[in-house]
KEKE-3310 file (N, C-alpha, C; in steps of 0.2 Angstrom, whole numbers, plus 5000, padded with zeros to 4 digits):
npx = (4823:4830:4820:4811:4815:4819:4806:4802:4808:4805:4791:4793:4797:4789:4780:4784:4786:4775:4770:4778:4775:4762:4762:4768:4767:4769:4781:4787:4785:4792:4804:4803:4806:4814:4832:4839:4834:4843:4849:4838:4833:4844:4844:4833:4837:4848:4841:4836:4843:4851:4848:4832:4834:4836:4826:4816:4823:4822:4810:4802:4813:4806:4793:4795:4799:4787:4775:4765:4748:4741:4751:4754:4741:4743:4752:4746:4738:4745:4752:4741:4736:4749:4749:4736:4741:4751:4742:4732:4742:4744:4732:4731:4742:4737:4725:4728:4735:4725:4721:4730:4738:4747:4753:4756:4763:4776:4777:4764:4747:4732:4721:4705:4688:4677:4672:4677:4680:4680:4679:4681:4699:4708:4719:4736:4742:4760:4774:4778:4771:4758:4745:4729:4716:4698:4684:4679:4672:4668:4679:4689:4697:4694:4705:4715:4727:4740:4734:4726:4711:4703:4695:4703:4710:4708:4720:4731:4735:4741:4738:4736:4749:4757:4757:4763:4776:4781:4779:4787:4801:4800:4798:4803:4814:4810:4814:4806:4806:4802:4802:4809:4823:4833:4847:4859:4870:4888:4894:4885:4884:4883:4890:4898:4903:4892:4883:4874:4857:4839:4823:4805:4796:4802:4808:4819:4830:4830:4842:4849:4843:4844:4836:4840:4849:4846:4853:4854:4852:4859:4865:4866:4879:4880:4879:4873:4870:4853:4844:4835:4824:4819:4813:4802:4802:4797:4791:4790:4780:4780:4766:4754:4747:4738:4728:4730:4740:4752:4749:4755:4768:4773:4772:4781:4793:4791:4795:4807:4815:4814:4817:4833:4849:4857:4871:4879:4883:4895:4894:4893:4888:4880:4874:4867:4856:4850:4844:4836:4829:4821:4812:4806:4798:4791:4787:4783:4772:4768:4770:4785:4790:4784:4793:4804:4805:4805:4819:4825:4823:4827:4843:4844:4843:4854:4864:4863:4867:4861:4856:4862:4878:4876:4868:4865:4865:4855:4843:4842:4840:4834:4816:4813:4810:4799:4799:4814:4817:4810:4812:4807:4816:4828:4824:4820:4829:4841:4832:4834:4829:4814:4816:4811:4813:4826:4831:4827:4832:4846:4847:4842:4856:4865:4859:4848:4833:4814:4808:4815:4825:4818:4817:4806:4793:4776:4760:4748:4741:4743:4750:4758:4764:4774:4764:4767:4760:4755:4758:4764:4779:4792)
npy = (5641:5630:5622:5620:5614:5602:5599:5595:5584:5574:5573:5570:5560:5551:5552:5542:5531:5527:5523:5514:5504:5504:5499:5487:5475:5479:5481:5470:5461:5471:5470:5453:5455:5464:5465:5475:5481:5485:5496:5505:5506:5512:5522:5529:5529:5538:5551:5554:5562:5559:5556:5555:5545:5536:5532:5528:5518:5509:5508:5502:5488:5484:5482:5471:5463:5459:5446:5440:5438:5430:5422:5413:5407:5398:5393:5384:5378:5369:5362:5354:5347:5341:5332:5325:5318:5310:5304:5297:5288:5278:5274:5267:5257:5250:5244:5236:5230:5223:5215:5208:5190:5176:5163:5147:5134:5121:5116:5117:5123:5118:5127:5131:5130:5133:5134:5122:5107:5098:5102:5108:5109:5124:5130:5130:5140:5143:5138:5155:5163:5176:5186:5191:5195:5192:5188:5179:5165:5155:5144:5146:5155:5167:5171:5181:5179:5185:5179:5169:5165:5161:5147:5145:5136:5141:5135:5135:5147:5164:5180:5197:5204:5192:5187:5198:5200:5189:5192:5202:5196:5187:5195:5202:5213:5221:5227:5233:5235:5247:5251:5248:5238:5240:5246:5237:5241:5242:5249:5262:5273:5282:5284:5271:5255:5242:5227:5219:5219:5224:5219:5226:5227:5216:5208:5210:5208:5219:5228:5240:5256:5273:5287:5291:5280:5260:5248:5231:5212:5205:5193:5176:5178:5190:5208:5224:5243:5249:5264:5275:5280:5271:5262:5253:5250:5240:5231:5215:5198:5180:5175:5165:5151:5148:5132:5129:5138:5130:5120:5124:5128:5116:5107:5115:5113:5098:5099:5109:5099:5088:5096:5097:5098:5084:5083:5086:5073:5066:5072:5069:5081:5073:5064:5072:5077:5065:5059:5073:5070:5056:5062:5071:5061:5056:5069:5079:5084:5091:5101:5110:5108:5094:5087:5089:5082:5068:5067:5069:5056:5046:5054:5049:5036:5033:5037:5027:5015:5004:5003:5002:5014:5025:5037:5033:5019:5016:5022:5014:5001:4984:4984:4994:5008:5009:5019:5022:5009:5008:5016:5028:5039:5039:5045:5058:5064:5064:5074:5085:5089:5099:5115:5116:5104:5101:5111:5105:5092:5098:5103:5091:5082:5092:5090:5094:5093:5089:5080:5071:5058:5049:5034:5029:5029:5032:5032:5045:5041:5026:5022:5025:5042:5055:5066:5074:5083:5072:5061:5049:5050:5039)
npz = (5374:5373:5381:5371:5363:5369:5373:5360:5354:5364:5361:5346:5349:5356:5347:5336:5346:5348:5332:5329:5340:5334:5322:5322:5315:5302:5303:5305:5294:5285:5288:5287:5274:5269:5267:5273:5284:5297:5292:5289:5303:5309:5304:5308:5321:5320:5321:5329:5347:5361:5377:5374:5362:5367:5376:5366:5361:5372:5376:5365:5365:5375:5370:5361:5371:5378:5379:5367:5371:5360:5358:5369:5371:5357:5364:5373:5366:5357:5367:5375:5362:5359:5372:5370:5357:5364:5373:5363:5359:5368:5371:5359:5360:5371:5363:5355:5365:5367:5360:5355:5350:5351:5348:5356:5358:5354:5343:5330:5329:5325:5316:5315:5305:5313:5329:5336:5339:5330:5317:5300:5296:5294:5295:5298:5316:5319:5329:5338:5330:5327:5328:5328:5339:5334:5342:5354:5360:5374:5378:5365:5354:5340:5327:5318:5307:5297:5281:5286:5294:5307:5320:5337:5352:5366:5374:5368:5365:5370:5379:5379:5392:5394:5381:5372:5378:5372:5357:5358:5361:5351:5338:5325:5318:5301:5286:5272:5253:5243:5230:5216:5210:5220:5225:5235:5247:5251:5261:5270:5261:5245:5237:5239:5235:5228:5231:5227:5220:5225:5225:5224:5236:5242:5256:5270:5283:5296:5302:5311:5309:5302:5298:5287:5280:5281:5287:5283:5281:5268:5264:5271:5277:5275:5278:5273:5267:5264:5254:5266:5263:5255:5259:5270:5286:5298:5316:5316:5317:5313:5305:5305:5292:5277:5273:5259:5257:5265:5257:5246:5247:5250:5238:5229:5235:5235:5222:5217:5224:5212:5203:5205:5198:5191:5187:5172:5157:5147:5131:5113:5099:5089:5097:5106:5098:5093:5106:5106:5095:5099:5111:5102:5096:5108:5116:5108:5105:5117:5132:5136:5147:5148:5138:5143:5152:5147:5141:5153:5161:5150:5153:5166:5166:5159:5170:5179:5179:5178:5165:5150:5147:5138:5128:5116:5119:5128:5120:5109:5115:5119:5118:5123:5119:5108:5094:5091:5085:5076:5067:5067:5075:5069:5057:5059:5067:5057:5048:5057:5073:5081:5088:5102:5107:5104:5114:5126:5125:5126:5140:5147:5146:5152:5164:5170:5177:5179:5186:5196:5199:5192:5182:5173:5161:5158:5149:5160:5171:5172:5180:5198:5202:5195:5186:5171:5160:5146:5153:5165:5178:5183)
capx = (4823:4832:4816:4806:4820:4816:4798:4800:4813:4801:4785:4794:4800:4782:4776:4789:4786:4768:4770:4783:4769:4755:4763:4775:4767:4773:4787:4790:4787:4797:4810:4806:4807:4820:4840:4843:4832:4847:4852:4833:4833:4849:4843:4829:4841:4851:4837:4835:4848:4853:4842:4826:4835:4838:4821:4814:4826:4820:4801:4804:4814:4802:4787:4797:4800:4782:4771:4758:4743:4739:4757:4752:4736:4745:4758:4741:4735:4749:4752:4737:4738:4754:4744:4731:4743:4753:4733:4730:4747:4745:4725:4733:4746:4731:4720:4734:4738:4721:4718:4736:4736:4751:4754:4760:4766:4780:4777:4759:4742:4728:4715:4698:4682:4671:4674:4673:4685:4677:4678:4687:4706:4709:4726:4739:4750:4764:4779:4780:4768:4755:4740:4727:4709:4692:4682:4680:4667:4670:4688:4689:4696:4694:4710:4717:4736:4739:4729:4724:4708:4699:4696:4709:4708:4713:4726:4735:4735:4744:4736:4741:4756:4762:4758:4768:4782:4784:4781:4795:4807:4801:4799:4811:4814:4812:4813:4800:4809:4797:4805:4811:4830:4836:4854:4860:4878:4893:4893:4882:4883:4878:4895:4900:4901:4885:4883:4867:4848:4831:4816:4798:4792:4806:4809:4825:4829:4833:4850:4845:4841:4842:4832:4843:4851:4846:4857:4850:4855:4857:4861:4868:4885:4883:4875:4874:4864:4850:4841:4830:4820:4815:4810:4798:4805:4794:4792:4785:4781:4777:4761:4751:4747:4731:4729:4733:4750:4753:4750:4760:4774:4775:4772:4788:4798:4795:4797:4813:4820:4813:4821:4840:4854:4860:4876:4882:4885:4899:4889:4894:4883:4876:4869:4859:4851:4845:4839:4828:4822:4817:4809:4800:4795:4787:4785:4784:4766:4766:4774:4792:4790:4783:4798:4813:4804:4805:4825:4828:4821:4835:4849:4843:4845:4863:4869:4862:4871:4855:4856:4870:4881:4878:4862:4863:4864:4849:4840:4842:4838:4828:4811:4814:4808:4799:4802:4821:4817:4805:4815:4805:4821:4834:4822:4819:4837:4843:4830:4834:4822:4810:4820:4811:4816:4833:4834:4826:4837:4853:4846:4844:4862:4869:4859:4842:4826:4810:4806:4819:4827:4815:4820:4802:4786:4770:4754:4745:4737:4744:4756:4759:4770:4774:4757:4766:4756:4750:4763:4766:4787:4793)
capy = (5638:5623:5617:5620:5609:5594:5596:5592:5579:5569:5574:5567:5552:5548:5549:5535:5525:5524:5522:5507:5501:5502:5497:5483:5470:5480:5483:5462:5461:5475:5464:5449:5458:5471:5463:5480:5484:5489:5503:5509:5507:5517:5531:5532:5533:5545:5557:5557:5563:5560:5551:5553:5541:5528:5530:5525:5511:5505:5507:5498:5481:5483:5479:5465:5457:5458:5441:5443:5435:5424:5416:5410:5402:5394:5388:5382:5375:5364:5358:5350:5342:5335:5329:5320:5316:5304:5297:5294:5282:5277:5270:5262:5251:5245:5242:5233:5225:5217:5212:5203:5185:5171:5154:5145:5128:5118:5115:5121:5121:5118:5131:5129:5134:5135:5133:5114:5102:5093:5107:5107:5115:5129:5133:5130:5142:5139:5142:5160:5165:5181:5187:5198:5192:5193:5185:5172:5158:5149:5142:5146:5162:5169:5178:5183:5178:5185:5177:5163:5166:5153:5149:5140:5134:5146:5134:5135:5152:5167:5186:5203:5206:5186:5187:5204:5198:5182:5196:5206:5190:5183:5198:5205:5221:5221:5231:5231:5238:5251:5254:5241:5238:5245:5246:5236:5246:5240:5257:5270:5280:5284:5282:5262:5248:5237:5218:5218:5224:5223:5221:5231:5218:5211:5210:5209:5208:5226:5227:5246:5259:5279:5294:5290:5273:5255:5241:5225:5205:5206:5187:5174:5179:5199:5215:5229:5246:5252:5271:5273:5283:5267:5256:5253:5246:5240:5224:5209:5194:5177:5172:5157:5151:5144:5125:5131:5141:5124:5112:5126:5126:5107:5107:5123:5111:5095:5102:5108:5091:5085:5097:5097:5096:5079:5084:5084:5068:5071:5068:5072:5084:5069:5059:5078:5077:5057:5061:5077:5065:5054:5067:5075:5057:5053:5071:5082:5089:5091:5106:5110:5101:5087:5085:5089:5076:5062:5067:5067:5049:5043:5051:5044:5030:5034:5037:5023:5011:4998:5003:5008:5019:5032:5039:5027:5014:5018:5022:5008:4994:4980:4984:5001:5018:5007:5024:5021:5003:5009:5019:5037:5043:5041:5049:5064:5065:5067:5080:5090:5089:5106:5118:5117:5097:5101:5115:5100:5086:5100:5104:5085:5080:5096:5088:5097:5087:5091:5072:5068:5054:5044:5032:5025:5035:5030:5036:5046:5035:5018:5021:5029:5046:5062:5066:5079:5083:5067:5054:5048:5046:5038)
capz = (5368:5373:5386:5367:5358:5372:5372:5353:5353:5365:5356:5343:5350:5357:5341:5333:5347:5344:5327:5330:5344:5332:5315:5325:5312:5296:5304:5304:5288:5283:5291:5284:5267:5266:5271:5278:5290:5301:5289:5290:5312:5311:5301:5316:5328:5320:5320:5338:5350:5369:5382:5370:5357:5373:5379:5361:5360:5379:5373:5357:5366:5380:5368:5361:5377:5378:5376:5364:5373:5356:5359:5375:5368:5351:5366:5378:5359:5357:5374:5373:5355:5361:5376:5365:5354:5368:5375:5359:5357:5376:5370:5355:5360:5374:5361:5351:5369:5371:5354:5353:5352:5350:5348:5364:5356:5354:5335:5329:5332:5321:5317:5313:5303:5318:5337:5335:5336:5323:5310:5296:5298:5286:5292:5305:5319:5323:5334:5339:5327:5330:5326:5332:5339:5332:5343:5359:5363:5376:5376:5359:5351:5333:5326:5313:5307:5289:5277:5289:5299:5309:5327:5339:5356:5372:5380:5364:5363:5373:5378:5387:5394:5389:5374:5370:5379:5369:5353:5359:5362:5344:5335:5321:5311:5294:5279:5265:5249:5240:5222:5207:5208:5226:5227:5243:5246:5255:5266:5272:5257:5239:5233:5240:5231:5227:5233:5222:5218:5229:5220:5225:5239:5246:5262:5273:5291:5298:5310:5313:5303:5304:5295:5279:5279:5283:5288:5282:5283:5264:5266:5279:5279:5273:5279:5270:5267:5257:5258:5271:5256:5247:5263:5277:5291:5306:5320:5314:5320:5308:5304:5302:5286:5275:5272:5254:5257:5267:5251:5238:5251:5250:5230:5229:5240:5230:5214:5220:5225:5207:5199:5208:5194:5193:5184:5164:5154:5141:5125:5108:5098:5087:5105:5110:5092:5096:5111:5105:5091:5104:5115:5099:5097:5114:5119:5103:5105:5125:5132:5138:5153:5145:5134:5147:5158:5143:5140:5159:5160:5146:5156:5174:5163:5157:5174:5184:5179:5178:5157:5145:5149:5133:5125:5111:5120:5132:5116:5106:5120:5115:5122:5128:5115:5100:5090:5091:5082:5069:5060:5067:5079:5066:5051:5063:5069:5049:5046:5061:5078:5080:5094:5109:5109:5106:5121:5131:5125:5130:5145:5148:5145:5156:5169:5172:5177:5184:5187:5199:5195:5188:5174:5169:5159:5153:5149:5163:5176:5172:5187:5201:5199:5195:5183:5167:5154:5145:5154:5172:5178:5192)
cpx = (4825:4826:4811:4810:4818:4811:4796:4801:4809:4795:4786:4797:4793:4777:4778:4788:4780:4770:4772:4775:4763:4756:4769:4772:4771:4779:4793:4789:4791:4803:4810:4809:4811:4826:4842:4840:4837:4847:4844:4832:4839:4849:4838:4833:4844:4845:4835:4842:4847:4848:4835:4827:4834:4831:4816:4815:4823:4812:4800:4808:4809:4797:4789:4799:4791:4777:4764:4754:4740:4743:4754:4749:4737:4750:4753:4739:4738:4751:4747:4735:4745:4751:4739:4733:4746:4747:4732:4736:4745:4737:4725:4736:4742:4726:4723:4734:4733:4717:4723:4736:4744:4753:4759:4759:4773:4782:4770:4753:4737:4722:4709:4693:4679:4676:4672:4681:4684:4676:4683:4694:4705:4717:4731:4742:4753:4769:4780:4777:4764:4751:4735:4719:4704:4687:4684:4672:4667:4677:4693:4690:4695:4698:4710:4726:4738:4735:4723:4715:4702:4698:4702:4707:4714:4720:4732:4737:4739:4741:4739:4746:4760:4762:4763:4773:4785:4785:4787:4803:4806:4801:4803:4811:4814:4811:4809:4802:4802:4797:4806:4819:4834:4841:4855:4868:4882:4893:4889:4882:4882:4885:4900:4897:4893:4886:4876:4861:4845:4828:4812:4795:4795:4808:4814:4826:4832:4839:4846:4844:4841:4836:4838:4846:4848:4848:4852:4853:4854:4859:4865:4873:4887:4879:4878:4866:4859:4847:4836:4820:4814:4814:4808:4801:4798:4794:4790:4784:4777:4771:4758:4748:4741:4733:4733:4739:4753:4755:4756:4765:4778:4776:4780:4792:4801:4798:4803:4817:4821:4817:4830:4844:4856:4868:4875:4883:4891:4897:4894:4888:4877:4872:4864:4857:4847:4840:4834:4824:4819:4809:4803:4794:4789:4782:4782:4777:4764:4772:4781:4795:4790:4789:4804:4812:4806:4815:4829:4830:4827:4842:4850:4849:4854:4868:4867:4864:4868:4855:4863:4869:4879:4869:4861:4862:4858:4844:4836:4842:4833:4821:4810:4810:4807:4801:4809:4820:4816:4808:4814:4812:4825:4831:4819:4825:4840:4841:4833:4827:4822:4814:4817:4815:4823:4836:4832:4832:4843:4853:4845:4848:4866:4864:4852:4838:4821:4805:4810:4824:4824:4819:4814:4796:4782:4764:4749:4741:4737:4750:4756:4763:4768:4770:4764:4764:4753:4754:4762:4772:4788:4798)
cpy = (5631:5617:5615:5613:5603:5593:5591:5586:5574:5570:5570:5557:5547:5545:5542:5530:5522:5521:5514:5503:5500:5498:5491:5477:5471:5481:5475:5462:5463:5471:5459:5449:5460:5468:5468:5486:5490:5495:5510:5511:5512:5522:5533:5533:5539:5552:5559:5557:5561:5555:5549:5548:5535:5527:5526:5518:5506:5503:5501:5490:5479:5479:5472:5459:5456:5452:5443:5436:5429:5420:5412:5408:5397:5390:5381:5377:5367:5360:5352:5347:5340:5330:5323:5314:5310:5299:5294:5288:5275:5270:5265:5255:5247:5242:5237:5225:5219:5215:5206:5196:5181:5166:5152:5137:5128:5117:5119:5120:5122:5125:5130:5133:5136:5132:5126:5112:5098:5094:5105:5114:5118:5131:5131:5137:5140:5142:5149:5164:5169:5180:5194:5194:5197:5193:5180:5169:5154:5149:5144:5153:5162:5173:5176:5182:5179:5183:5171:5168:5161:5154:5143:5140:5138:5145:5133:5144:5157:5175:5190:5201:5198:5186:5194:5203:5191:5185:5200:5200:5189:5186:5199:5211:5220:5226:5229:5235:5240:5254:5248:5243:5243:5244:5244:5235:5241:5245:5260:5276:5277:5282:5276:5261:5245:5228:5217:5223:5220:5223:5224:5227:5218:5212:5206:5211:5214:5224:5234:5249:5267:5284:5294:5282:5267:5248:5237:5219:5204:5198:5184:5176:5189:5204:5221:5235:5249:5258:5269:5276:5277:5262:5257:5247:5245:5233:5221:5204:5189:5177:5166:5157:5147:5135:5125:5133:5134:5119:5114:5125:5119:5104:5110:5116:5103:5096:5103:5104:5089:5088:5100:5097:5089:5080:5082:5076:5070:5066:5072:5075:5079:5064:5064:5077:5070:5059:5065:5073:5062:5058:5068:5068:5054:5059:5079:5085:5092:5098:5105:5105:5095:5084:5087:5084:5070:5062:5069:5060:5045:5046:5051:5036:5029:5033:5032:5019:5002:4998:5005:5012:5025:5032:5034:5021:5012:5018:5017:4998:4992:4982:4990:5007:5013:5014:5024:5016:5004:5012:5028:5041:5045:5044:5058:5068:5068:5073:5087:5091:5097:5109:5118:5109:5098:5105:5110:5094:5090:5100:5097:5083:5087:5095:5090:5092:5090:5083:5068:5064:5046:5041:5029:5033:5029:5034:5040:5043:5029:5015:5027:5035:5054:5063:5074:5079:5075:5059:5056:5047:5045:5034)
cpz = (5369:5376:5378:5363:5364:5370:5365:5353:5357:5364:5350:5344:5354:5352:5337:5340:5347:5336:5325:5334:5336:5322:5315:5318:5303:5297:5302:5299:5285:5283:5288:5277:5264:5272:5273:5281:5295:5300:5294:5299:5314:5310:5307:5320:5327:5321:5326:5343:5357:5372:5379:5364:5361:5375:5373:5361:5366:5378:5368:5360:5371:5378:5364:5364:5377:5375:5374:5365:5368:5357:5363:5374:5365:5357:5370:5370:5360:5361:5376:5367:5358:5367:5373:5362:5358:5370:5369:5355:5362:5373:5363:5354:5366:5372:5357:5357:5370:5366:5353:5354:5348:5353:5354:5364:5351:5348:5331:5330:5324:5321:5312:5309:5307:5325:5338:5334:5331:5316:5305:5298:5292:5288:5299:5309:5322:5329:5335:5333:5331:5329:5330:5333:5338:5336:5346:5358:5368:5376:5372:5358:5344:5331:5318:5310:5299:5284:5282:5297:5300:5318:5330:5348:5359:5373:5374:5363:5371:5373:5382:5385:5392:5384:5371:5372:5374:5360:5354:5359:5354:5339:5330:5316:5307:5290:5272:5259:5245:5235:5221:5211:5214:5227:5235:5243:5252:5260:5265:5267:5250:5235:5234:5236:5231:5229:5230:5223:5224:5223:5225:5229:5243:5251:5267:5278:5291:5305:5314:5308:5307:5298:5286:5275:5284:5284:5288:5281:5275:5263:5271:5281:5278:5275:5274:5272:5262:5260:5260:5268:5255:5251:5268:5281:5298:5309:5319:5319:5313:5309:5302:5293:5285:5273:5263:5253:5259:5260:5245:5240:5248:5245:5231:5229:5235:5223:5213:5219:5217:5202:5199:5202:5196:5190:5177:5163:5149:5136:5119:5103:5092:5093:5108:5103:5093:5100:5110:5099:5095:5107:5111:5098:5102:5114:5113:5103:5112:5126:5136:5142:5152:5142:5139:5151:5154:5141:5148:5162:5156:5150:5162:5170:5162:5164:5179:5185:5179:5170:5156:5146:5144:5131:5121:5113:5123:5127:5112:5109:5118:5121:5124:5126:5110:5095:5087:5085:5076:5063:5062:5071:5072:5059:5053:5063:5062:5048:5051:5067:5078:5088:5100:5110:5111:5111:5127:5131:5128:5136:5150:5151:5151:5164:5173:5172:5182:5186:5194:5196:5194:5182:5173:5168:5156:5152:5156:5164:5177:5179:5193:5203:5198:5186:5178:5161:5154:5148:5161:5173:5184:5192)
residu = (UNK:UNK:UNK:UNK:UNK:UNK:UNK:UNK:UNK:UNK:UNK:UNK:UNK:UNK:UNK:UNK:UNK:UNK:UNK:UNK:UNK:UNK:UNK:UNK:UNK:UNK:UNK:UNK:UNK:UNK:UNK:UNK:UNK:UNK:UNK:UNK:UNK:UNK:UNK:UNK:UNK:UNK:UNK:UNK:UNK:UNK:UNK:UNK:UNK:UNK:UNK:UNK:UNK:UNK:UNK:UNK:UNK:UNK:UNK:UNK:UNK:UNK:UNK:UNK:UNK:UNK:UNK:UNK:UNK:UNK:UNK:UNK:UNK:UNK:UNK:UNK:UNK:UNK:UNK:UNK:UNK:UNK:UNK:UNK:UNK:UNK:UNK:UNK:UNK:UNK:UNK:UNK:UNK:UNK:UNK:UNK:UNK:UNK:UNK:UNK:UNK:UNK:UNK:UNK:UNK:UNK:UNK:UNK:UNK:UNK:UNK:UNK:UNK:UNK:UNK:UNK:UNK:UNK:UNK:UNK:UNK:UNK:UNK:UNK:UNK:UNK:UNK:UNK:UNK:UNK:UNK:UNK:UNK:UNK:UNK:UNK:UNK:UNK:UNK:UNK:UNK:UNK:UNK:UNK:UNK:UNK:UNK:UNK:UNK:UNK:UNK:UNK:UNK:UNK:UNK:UNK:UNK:UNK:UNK:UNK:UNK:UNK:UNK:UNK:UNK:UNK:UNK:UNK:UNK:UNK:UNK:UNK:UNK:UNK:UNK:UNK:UNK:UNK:UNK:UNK:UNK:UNK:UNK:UNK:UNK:UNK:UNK:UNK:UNK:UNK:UNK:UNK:UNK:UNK:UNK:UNK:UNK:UNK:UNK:UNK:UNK:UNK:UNK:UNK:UNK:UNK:UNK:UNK:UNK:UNK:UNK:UNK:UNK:UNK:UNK:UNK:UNK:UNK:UNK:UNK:UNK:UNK:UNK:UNK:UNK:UNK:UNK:UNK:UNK:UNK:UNK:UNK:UNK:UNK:UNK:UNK:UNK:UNK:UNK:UNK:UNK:UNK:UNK:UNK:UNK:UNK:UNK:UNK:UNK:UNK:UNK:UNK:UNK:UNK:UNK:UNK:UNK:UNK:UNK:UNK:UNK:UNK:UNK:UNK:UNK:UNK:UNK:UNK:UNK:UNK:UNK:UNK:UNK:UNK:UNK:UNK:UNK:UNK:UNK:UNK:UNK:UNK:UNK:UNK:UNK:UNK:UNK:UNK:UNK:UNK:UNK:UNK:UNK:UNK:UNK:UNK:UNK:UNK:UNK:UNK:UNK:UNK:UNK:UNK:UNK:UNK:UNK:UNK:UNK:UNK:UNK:UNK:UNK:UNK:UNK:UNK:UNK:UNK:UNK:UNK:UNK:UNK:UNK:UNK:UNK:UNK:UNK:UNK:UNK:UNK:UNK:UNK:UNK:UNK:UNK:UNK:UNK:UNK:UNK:UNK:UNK:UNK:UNK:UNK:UNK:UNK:UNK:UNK:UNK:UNK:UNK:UNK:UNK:UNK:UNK:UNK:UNK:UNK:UNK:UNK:UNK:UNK:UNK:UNK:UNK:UNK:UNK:UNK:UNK:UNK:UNK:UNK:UNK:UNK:UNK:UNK:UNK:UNK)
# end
């Protein structure tokens, strides 16, 4: 009786391990499915006694130590996708390396329309400036440096491994902000103070940066971070520039100069209403410009020291504003000048100018000068 009660119990326990063996993927599911697998593996156990419950359980780890032959392929799969994936950086950064090109002067070098030195320049590189070539000739490359593309001469020029190396020296990390209004935080987190906003653009020198924050030179004296979310960071190197960015640069720059604050005058509020009569007088049809440049002009005048000292004086100088003389300033003045004059005449007297300090105007092209609207001043 008792050899029939084995036979069964491993009859039985042959059957459950096939079972297990041939149903092992719904068994994985089960599992991923049901949080209490255990209970159900336990209730199998209990159903088998003695050495036939351990040779299940031994059967049963056995087949999970077991590598299923597709593993070993998807591991063969991957192996070589990562394989690829490295040749495939490996033939990048050499295809990078033997495109790479940067400027190897002192200050900058001219670039060209054609392989000519006789051509016309369209743009300059300069010091430690980069690019990427297009094209050789002779002597002569064809690259590419941001907007700037022309040819330039070899011994100006640097390739290979010098050229990468003088990339890696001149290089810089930056951050390219990639939302409206980026919070640029005092600390590494969500709940630091602010030292201001980013715009959608802008870009700022990277210190480093992780997988959620990025330290950035937010300006000469301050670092801070912003999310590493809402910016691209990568290695730059300058660029050359078009004969064009050139001339806006040099316009930006004087403008700038022309329009530096020269300081307030202390005026009282009947000497800003003279002056925007004036103003509407001279410049009263011409736009903003027009008229902050004609009420700049009066208080060059004030402060130079070459005219009276006051608005009215400057005003009413023999020879100087016939409108003052005529009668038109001070029948303007009574009524009240129209509001852009008199945001010009304020703006004036608190010391704004986009003329410099010009103290003379006349009609466009009778002098040499800074040309606005329908007057020259200088």
């Amino acid at each position: 009786m008792k050899a029939k009660t084995t036979i069964y119990r491993r009859a039985t326990a042959c059957a459950l391990a096939c079972f297990l063996l041939v149903s092992g993927d719904s068994i994985m599911v089960l599992a991923e499915e049901n949080e209490h697998l255990d209970t159900l593996t336990a209730g199998v156990a209990s159903f088998l006694e003695g050495n036939e419950e351990k040779e299940i359980a031994d059967s049963t780890e056995d087949f999970k130590e077991e590598k299923n032959p597709s593993d070993e392929k998807m591991e063969e799969v991957s192996l070589v996708a990562g394989e690829a994936e490295a040749s495939m950086d490996s033939a990048a950064e050499a295809a990078d390396l033997d495109t790479l090109v940067m400027a190897n002067v002192t200050d900058s070098v001219n670039v060209r329309e054609e392989a000519d030195e006789e051509s016309a320049a369209v743009g300059k590189l300069y010091k430690n400036c980069g690019g990427v070539m297009l094209e050789q000739d002779g002597g002569w490359t064809k690259i590419q440096s941001g907007n700037l593309i022309g040819w330039a001469k070899n011994e100006y020029l640097l390739f290979g491994e010098e050229a990468a190396a003088l990339r890696e020296e001149a290089g810089t990390l930056k951050a390219t902000i990639t939302t409206d209004a980026l919070r640029v935080r005092k600390e590494a987190s969500e709940e630091a103070g602010v030292y201001g906003l980013v715009k959608n653009g802008e870009t700022l020198v990277a210190v480093e940066y992780s997988d959620e924050w990025v330290t950035v030179q937010y300006d000469e004296d301050t670092v801070g971070y912003v999310s590493a979310e809402f910016a691209t960071v990568e290695f730059t190197v300058d660029t050359g520039k078009t004969t064009k960015e050139i001339a806006d640069e040099e316009r930006a720059k004087e403008l700038e100069k022309l329009s530096k604050n020269r300081g307030a005058v202390p005026t009282s509020v009947s000497d800003v209403t003279l002056l925007a009569a004036l103003i509407q007088c001279e410049a009263g049809s011409q736009s903003y410009e027009g008229q902050l440049a004609v009420g700049a002009v009066v208080m060059n005048r004030v402060r130079s020291g070459g005219y009276p000292g006051s608005i009215i004086g400057v005003i009413t100088a023999p020879g100087q504003f016939p409108p003052a003389t005529n009668g038109k300033v001070a029948a303007i003045a009574a009524s009240g000048p129209k509001a852009s004059c008199m945001q010009a005449a304020q703006a004036a007297v608190d010391g704004a100018t986009n003329v410099g300090g010009a103290t003379h105007f006349n009609r466009a092209g009778s002098h040499p000068g800074v040309v606005i609207g329908s007057h020259v001043f200088w």
